[in-house]
C-alpha positions as CSV (number, residue, x, y, z in Angstrom):
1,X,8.6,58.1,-82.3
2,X,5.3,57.6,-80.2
3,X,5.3,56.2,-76.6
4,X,1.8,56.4,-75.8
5,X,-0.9,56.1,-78.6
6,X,-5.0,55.9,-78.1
7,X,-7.4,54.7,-80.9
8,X,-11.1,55.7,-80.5
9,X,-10.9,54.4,-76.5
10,X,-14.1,54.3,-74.9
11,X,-14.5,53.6,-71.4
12,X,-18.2,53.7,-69.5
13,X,-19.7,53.4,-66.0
14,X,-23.2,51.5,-66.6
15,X,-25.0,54.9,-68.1
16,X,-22.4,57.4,-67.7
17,X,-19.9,57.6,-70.5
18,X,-16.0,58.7,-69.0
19,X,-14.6,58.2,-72.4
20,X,-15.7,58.7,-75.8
21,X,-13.5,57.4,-78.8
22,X,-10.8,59.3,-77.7
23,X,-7.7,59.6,-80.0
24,X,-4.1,61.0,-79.3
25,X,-0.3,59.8,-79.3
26,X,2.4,61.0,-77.1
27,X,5.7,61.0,-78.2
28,X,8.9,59.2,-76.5
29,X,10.6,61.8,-74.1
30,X,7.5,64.2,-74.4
31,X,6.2,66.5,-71.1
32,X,2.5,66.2,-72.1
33,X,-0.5,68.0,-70.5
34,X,-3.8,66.2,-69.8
35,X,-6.3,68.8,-68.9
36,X,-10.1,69.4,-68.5
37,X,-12.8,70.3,-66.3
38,X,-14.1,68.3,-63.0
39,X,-15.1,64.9,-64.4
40,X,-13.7,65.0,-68.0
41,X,-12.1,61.5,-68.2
42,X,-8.9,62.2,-66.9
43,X,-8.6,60.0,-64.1
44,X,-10.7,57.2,-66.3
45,X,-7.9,57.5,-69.0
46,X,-4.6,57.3,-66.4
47,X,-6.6,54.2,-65.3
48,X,-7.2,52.8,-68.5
49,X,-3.4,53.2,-69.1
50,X,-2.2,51.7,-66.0
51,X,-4.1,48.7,-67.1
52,X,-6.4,48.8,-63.5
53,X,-9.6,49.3,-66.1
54,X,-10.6,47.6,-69.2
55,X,-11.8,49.8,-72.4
56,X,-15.1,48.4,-73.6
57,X,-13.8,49.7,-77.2
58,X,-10.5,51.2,-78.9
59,X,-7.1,50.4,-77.8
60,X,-4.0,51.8,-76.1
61,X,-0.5,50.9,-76.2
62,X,2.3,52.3,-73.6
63,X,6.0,51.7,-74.4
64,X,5.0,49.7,-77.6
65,X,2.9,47.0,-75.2
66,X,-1.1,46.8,-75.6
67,X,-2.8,47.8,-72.0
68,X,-4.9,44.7,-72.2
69,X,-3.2,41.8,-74.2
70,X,0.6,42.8,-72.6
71,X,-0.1,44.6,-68.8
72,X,2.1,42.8,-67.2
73,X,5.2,44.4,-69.6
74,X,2.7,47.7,-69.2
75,X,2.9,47.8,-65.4
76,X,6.5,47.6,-65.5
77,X,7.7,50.3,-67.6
78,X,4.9,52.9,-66.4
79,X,5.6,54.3,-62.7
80,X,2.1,56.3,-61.7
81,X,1.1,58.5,-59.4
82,X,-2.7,58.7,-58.7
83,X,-4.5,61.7,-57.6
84,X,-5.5,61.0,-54.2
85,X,-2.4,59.9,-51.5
86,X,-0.8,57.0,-52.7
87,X,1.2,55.8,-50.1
88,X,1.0,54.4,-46.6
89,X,0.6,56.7,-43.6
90,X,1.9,54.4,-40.9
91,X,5.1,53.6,-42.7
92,X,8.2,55.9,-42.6
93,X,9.8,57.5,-45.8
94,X,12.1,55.2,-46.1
95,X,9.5,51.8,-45.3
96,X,7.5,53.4,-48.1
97,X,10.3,53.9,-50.5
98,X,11.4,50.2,-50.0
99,X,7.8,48.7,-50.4
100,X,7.7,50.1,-54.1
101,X,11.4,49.1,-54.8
102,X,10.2,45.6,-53.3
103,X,7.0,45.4,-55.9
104,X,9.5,45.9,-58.8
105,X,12.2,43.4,-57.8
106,X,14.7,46.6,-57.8
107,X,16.1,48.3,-54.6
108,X,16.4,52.0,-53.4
109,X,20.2,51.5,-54.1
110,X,19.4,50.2,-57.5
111,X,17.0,53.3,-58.5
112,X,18.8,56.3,-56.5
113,X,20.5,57.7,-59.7
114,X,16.8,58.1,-60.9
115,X,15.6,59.9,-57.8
116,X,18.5,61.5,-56.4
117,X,17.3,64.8,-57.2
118,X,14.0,64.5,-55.5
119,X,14.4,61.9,-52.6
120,X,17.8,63.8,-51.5
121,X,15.6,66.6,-50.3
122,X,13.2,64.7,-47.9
123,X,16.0,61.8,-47.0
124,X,17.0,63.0,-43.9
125,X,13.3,62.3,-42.6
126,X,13.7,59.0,-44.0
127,X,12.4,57.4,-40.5
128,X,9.6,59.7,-40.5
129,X,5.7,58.0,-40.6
130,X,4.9,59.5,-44.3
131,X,1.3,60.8,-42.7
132,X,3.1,63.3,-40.8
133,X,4.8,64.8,-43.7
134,X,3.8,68.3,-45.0
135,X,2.1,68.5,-48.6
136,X,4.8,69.2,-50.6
137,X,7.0,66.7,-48.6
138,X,4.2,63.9,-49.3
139,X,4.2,64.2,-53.2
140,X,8.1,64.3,-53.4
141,X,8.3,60.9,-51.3
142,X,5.0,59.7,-53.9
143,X,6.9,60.8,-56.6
144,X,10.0,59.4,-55.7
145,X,8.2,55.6,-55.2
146,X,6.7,56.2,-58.5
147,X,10.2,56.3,-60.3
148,X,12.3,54.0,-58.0
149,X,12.2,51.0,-60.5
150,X,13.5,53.6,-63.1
151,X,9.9,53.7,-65.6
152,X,10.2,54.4,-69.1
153,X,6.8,56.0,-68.6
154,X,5.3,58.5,-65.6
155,X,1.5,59.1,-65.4
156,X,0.8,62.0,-63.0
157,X,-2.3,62.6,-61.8
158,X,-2.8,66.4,-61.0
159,X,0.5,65.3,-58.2
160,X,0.7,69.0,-57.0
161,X,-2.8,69.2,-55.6
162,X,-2.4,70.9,-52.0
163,X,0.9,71.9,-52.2
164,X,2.0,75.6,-51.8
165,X,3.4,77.5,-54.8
166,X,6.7,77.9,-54.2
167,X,7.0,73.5,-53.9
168,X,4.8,73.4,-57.1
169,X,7.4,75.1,-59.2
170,X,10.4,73.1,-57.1
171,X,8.5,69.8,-58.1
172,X,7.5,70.7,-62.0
173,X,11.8,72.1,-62.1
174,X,12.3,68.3,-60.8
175,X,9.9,66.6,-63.3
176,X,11.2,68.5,-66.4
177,X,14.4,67.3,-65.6
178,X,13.6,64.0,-66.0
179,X,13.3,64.4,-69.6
180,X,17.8,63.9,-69.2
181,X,16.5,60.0,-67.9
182,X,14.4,59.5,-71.2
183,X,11.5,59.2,-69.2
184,X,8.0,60.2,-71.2
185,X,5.4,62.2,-68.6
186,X,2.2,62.6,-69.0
187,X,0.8,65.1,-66.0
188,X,-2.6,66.5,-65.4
189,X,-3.1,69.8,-63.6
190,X,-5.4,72.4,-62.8
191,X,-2.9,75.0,-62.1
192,X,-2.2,77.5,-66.0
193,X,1.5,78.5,-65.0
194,X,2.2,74.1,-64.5
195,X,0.3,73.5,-67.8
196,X,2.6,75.7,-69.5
197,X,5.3,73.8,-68.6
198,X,4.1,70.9,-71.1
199,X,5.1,70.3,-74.8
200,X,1.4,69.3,-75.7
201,X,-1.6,69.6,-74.2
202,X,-4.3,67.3,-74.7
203,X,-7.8,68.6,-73.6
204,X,-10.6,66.4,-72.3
205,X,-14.2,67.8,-72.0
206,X,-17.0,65.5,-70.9
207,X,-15.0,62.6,-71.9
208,X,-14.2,63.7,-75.1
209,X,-11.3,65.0,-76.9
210,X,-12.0,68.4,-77.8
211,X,-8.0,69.5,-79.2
212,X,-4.4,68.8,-79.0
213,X,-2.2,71.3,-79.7
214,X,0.8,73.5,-77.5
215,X,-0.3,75.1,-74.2
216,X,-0.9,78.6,-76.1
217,X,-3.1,77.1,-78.5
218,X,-5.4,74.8,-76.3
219,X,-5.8,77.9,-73.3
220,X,-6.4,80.2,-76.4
221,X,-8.7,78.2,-78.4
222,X,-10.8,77.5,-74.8
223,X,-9.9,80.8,-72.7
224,X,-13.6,80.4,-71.6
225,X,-12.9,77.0,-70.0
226,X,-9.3,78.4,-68.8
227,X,-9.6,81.6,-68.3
228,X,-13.1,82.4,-67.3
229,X,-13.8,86.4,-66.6
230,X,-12.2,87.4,-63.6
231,X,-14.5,88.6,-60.5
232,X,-15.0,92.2,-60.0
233,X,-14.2,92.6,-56.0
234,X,-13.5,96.0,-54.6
235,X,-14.3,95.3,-51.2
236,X,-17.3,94.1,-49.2
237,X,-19.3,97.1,-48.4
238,X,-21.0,95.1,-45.8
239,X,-18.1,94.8,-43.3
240,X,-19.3,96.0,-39.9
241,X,-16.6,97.7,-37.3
242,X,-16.4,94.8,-35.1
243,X,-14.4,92.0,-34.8
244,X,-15.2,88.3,-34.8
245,X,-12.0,87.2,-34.6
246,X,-9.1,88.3,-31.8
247,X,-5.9,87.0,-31.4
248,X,-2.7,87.7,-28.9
249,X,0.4,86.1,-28.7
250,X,-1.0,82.4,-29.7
251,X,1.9,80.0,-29.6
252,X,1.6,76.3,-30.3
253,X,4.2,74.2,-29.4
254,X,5.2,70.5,-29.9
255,X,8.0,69.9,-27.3
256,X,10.5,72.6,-28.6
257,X,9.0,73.0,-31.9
258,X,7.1,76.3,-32.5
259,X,4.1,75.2,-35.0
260,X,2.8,78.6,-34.5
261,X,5.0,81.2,-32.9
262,X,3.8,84.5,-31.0
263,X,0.8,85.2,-33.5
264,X,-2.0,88.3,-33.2
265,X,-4.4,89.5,-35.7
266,X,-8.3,90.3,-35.7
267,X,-10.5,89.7,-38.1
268,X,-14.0,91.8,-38.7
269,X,-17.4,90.8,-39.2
270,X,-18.4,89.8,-42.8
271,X,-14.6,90.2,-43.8
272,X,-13.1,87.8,-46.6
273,X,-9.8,87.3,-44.8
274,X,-6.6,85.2,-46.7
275,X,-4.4,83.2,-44.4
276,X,-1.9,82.6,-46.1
277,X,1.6,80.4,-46.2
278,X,3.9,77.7,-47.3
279,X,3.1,73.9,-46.5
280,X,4.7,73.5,-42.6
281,X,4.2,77.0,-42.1
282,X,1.7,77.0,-39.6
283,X,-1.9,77.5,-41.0
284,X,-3.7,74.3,-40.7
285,X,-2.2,74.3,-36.6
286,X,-3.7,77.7,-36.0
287,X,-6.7,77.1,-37.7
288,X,-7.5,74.1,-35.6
289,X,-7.3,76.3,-32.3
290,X,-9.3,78.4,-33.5
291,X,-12.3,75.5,-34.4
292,X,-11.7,74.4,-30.7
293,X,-9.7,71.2,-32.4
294,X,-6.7,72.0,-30.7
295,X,-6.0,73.6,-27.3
296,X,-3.3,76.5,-27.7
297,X,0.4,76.3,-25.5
298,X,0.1,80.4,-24.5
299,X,-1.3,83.0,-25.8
300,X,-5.2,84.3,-25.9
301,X,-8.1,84.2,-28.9
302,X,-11.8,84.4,-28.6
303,X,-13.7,83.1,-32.0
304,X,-17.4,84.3,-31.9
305,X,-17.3,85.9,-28.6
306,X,-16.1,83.1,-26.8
307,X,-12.5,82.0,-25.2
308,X,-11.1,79.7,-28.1
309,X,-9.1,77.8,-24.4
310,X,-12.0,77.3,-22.1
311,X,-15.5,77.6,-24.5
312,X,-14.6,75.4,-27.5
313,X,-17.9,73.7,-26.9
314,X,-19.6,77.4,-27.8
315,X,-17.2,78.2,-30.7
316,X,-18.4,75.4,-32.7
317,X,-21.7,76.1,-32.7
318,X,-21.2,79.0,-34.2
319,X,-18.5,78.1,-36.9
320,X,-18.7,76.3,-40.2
321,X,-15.8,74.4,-41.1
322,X,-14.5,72.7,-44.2
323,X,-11.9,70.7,-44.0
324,X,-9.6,70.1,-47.0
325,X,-9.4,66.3,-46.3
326,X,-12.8,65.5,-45.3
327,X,-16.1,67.3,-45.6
328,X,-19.2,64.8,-46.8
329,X,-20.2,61.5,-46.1
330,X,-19.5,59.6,-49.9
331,X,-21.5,56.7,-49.2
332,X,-24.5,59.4,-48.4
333,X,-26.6,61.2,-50.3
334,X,-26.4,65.0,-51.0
335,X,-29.8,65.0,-49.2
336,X,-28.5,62.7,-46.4
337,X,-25.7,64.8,-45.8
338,X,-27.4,68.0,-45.7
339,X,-29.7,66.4,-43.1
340,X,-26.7,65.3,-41.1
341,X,-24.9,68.3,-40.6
342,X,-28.0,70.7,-40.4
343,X,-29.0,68.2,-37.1
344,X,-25.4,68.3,-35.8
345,X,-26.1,72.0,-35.8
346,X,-29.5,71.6,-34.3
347,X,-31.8,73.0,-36.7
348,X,-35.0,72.1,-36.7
349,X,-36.8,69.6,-38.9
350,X,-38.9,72.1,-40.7
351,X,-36.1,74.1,-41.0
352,X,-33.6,71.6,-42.5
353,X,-36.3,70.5,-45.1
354,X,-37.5,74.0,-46.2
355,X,-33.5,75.2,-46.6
356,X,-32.9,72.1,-48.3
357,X,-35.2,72.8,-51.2
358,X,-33.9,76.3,-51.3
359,X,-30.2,75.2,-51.6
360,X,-30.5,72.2,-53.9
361,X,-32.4,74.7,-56.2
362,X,-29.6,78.0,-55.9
363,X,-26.7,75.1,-56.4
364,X,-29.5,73.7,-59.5
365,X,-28.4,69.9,-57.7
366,X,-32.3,68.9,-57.5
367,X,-31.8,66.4,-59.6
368,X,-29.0,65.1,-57.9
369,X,-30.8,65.1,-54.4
370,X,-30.9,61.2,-54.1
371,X,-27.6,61.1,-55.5
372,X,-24.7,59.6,-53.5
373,X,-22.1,62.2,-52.7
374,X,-19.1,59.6,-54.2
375,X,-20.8,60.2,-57.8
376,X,-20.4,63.9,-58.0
377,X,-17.1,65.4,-59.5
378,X,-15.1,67.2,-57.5
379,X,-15.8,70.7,-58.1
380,X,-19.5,69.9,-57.5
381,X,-18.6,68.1,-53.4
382,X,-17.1,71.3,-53.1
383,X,-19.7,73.7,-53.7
384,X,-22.3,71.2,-52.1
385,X,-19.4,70.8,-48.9
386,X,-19.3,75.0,-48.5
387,X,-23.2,74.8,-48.9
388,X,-23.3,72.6,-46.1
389,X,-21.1,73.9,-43.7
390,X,-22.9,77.5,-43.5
391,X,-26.5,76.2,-44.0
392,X,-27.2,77.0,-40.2
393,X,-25.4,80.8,-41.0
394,X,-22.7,80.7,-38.7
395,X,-21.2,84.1,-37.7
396,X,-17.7,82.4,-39.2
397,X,-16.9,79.7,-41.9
398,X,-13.7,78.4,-41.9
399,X,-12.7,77.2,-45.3
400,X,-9.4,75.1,-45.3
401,X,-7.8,75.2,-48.9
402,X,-11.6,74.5,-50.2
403,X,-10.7,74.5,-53.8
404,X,-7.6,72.3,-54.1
405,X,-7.6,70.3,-57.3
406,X,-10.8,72.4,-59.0
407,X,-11.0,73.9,-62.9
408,X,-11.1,77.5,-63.0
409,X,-14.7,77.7,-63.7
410,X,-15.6,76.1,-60.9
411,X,-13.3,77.8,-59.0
412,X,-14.8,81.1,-60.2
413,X,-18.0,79.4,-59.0
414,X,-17.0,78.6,-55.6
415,X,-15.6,82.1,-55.2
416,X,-19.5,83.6,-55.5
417,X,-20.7,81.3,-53.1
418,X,-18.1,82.8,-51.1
419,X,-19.5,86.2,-51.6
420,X,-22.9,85.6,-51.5
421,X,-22.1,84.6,-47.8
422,X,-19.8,87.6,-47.0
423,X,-22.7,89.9,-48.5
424,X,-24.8,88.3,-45.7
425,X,-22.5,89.0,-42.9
426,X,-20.9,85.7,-42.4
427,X,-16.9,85.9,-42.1
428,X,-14.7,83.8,-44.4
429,X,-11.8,82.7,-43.1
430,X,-10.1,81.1,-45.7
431,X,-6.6,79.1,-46.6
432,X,-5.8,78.8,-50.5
433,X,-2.4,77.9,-52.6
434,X,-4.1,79.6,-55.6
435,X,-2.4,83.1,-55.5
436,X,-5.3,84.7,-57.9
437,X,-7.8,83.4,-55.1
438,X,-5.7,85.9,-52.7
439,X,-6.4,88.7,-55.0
440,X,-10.4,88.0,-54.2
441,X,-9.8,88.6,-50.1
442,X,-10.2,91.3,-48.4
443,X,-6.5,91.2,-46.4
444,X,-4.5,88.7,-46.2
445,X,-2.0,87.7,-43.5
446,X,1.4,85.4,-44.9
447,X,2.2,83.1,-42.3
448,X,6.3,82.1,-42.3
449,X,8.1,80.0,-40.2
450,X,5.0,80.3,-37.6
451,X,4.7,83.5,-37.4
452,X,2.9,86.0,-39.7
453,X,5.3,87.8,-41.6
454,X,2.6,90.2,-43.4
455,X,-0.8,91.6,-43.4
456,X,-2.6,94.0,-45.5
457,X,-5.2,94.3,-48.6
458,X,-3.7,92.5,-51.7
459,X,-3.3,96.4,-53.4
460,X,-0.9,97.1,-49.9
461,X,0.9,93.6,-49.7
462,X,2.4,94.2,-53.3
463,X,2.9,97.9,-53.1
464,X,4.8,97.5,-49.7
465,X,6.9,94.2,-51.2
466,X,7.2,95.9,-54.6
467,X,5.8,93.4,-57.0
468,X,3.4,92.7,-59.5
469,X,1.3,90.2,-58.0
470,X,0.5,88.2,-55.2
471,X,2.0,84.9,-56.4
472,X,5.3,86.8,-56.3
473,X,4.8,88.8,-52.7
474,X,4.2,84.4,-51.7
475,X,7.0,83.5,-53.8
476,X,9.3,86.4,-51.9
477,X,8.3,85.9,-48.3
478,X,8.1,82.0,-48.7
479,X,11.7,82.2,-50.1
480,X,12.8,83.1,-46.7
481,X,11.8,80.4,-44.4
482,X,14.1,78.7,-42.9
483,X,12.5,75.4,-40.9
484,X,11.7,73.0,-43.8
485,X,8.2,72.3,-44.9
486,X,8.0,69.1,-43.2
């Protein structure tokens, strides 16, 4: 019996069209995939079926209710969780969890059975603001408001986005066991090993349904969508002797918590370097002292040259930085921001407009030069965002989880970019939850617990853990934390 069927929907933004008669059922108690490339209709069609957009042709029904004649019985049987942070940062866990109860007429008390298994692990910071949660931590409490009204129905959109692989496979062992409550889920991901985990697949190409079928099918049918050719990387050649980076004994504390405990490492000029680790583990802490964002409790490091305590002002002058959260300027052009940033950096006019052209044309976005940034899919603000932040070739970019939530072919993308600016000297200093992105670095550090607990070229990291792969020298370190990811 079908839970969720789609007749020739259509769905289109003044010109550009999301969806094209797209066609598919999903059946009652079915884990079914939704994938697809950056700007393939997925988000259009979770919207569509949440009844907060209208098809301009086709239908949809969810539960047996139509999406546009019955959303009021749709809306209450689905539970959905969108792909950007649903929830509010100034309330705690537990204020959160209450306001969706509240919106349903139901109470935690009511719905606990439902989400024992995943609020139990993050109740204890129940009076914790949800904005200073960890990743990981953030998507269980999202999760958990999406199914506290116990839905027939769950509508995940890509919900492990920025979250570390060892709580991606804790969250997908939670989701599958859902299927005991009945619940249908429909989840879409850009992640291979998660889209595995699904029943069906249904894949969406530039809004328009190109197969259904099993996972094995759909990745074989399309390897070249899902498994582009791997990048040939046997070192960068162009790695000088010295070091750009130099770290001793940084500590960061917060009261008597150790964010980052007693760390030292260097890092060489024109080297791709991994920093690695769980969500909570310290990355994003240590990075920021590093940018000058953050002032360090004890402990030395000198970025560039300069004293990362006393020449901050210096360091990011010579840094590029791109943040996972925020990069561009949506409600700016791609021209506009590249003009921004370039005079933040203080090139020159002639400059800016000469290495404009030049980018726009490597990145083939001159058609898109008077485009607002808010337009562009995902994978493209990315490469644009990179672009950006080492247009004024800084001796150092800093790239904080850069291609979170990105197809593999655009990820494979990215990664030349990446090169390209290692092969000019610039030093990548880069954070990633993608474990075949680690393989692409030239060493790596693993950061647990605050302190780094190993460093080395992928080829020593798994020789000296004994395993196959990085994903499982992550998986094996990670596995012995012991402060939660919070």
């Amino acid at each position: 019996m079908n839970c969720i069927e789609i007749k020739d929907l259509s769905k289109s933004y003044g010109p550009v069209t999301a969806l094209h008669r797209v066609s598919f059922d999903v059946e009652r108690g079915e884990v079914f995939g939704l994938i697809g490339p950056d700007g393939a209709g997925k988000t259009t069609l979770y919207r569509l079926l949440c009844t907060l957009l209208l098809p301009d042709t086709g239908s949809a029904t969810v539960d047996g209710y139509d999406v546009v004649s019955q959303m009021d019985k749709v809306r209450r049987c689905i539970g959905y969780m969108p792909g950007r942070f649903s929830l509010y940062q100034d309330l705690t866990v537990q204020e959160n969890l209450e306001f969706f109860a509240t919106l349903f007429g139901t109470t935690i008390d009511e719905g606990y059975d439902t989400i024992r298994a995943i609020y139990s692990q993050i109740e204890r910071f129940r009076n914790r603001k949800a904005g200073a949660l960890s990743g990981g931590m953030k998507q269980k409490l999202a999760l958990s408001c999406a199914l506290v009204h116990k839905p027939s129905v769950l509508l995940l959109d890509e919900p492990t986005t920025g979250v570390d692989p060892v709580s991606r496979k804790e969250l997908w062992q939670m989701l599958l066991s859902l299927k005991e409550h009945g619940i249908t889920i429909v989840a879409s991901t850009p992640y291979l090993d998660e889209v595995r985990c699904c029943e069906r697949v249904a894949f969406l190409d530039q809004g328009r349904l190109q197969g259904v079928g099993t996972p094995a099918h759909i990745l074989e049918r399309f390897a070249s969508v899902f498994n582009p050719p791997g990048i040939n990387h046997s070192g960068n050649g162009e790695i000088a002797s010295d070091n750009v980076i130099e770290v001793e004994h940084l500590v960061k504390a917060f009261g008597d918590f150790h964010a980052v405990d007693d760390i030292s490492f260097a890092v060489r000029r024109g080297e791709i370097f991994g920093f690695l680790g769980a969500n909570g583990a310290g990355k994003t802490t240590a990075m920021h002292m590093l940018t000058g964002l953050n002032q360090p409790t004890g402990g030395t490091g000198r970025v560039a040259g300069f004293d990362i305590r006393t020449e901050h002002e210096q360091i990011k002058r010579h840094i590029g930085y791109m943040s996972q959260r925020f990069s561009l300027y949506d409600d700016l052009t791609v021209a506009e921001n590249i003009r921004l940033f370039a005079g933040i950096y203080g090139m020159s006019d002639d400059d800016i407009e000469r290495k404009t052209d030049e980018l726009l044309e490597k990145l083939d976005f001159a058609a898109h030069k008077h485009h607002l940034v808010a337009s562009l899919p995902l994978g493209w603000k990315q490469k644009l965002a990179f672009s950006v932040s080492i247009f004024h070739e800084p001796d150092i970019v800093f790239l904080d989880e850069p291609t979170g939530g990105v197809d593999p072919a655009t990820r494979r993308q990215f990664w030349e970019l990446i090169y390209d600016a290692a092969a000019r000297g610039i030093t990548v200093f880069v954070t990633t939850h993608y474990m075949d992105e680690a393989e692409y670095c030239d060493r790596i550090s693993i950061m647990v617990d605050g302190k780094i607990k190993a460093m080395g070229t992928p080829a020593e990291l798994k020789q000296e853990f004994n395993q196959p792969d990085m994903d499982h020298v992550f998986t094996h370190l990670a596995r012995q934390a012991t402060r939660s990811s919070d």
